[in-house]
C-alpha positions as a Markdown table, in Angstrom:
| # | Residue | x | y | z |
|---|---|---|---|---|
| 1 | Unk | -58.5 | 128.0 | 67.1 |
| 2 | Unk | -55.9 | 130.7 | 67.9 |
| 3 | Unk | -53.0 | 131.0 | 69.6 |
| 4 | Unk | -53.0 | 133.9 | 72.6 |
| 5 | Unk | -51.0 | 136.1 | 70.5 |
| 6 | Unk | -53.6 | 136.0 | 67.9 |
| 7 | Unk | -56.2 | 136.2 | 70.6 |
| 8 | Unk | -54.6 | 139.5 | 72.4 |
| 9 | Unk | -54.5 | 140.8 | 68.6 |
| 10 | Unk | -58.5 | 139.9 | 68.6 |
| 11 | Unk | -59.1 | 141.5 | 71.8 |
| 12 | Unk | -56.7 | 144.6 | 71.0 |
| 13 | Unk | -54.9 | 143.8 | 74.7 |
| 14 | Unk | -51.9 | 142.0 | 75.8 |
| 15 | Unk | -51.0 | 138.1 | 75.5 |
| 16 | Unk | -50.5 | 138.5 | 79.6 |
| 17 | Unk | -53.8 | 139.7 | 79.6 |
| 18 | Unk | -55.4 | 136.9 | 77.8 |
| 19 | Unk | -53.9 | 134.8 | 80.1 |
| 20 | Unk | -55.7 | 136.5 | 83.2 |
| 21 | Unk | -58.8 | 136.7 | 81.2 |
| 22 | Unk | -58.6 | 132.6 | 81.0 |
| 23 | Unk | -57.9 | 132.0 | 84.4 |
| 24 | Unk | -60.4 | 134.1 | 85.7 |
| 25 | Unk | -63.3 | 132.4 | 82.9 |
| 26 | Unk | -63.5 | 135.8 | 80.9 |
| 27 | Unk | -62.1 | 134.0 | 77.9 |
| 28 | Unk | -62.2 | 130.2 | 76.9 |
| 29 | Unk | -58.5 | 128.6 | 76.9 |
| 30 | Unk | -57.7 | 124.9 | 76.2 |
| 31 | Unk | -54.6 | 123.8 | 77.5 |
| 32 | Unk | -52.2 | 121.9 | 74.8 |
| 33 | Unk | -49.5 | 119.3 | 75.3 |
| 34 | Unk | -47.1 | 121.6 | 74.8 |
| 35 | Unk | -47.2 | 125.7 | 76.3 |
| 36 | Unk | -50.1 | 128.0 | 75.9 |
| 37 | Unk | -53.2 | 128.1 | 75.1 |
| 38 | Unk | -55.8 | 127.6 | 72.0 |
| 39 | Unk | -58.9 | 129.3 | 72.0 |
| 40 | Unk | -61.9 | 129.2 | 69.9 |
| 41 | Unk | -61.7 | 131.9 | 67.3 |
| 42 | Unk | -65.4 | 132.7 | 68.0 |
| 43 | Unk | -65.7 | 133.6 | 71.1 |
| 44 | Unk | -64.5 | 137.2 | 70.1 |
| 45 | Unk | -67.5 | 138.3 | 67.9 |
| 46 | Unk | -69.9 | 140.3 | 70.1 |
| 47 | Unk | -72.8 | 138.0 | 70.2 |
| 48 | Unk | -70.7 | 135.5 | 72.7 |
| 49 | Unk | -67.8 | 138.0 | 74.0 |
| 50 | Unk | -70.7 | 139.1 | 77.0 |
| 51 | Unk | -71.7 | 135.7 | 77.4 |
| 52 | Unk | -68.4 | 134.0 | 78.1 |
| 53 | Unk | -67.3 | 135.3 | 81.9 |
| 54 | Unk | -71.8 | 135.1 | 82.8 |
| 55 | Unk | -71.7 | 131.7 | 81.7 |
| 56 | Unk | -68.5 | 130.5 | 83.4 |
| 57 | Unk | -70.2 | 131.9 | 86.6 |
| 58 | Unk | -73.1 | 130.1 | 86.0 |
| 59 | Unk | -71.6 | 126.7 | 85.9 |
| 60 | Unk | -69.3 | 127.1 | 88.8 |
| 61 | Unk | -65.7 | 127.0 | 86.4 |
| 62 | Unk | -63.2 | 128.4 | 84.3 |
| 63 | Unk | -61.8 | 125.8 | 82.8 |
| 64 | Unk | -61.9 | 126.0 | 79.6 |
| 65 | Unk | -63.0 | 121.9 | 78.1 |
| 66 | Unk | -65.5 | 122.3 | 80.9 |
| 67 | Unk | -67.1 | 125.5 | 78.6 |
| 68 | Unk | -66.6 | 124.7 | 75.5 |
| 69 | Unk | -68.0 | 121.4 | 76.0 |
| 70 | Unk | -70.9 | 122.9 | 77.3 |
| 71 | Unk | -71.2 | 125.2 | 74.5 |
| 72 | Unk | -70.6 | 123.0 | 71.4 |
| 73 | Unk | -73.1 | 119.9 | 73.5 |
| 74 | Unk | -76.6 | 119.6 | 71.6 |
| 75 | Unk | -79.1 | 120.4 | 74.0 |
| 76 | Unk | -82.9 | 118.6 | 74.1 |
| 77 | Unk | -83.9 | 121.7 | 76.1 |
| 78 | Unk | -82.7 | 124.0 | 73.3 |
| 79 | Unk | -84.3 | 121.9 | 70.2 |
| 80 | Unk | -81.5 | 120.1 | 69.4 |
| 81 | Unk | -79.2 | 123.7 | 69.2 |
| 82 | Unk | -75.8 | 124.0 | 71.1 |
| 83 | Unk | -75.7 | 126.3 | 73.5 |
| 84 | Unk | -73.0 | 128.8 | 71.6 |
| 85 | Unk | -76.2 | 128.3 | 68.8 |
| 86 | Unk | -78.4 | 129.3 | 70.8 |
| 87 | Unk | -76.7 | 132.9 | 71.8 |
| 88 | Unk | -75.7 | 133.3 | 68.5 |
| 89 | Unk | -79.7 | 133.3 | 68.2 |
| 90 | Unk | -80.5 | 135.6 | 70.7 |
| 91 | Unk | -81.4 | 133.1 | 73.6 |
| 92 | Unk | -79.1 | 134.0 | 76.0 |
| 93 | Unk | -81.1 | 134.1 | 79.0 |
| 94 | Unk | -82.6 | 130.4 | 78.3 |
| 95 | Unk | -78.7 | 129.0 | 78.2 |
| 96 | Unk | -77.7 | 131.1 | 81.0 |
| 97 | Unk | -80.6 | 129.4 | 83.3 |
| 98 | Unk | -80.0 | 126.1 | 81.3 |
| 99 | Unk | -75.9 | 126.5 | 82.6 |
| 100 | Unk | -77.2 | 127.8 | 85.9 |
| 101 | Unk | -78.8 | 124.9 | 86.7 |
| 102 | Unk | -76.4 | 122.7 | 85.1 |
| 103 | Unk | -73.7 | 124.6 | 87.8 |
| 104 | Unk | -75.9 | 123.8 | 91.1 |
């Protein structure tokens, strides 16, 4: 987990912009207790980066528990994989559907 500075440093952009990013579902933020936001370290590499904003569409929210639950959930559908697994495999199309229908 980082912190949004870290995050902006990941994303070469701004902390403000991070910010946007999570409250629009382009980037997965977990509120804390205290100010800010954490976000999964791994949603930066280029395999999930895409995915993130489609797959917040897809299941109808932004927020971020809401996704990365969804992501980091074993799936029956998917063989037993996560969902962040399965992109990180090359199935992005079958989680997409899976979070489509998940979102309805």
């Amino acid at each position: 987990m980082v912190t949004t500075e870290q995050a902006a440093e990941l994303a070469s952009t701004t902390r403000v912009t991070i910010n946007a990013w999570i409250a629009k579902g382009r980037a997965i933020g977990l509120t804390q207790t205290r100010r800010g936001f954490r976000l999964p370290k791994w949603q930066f590499e280029p395999a999930l980066w895409d995915v993130i904003p489609e797959l917040a569409q897809a299941l109808g929210t932004s927020e971020g528990w809401a996704l990365l639950s969804f992501l980091e959930t074993p799936l029956g559908s998917l063989n037993g994989r996560t969902p962040r697994q399965a992109i990180e495999q090359g199935d992005t199309a079958r989680v997409l559907a899976l979070a489509l229908a998940e979102g309805t």
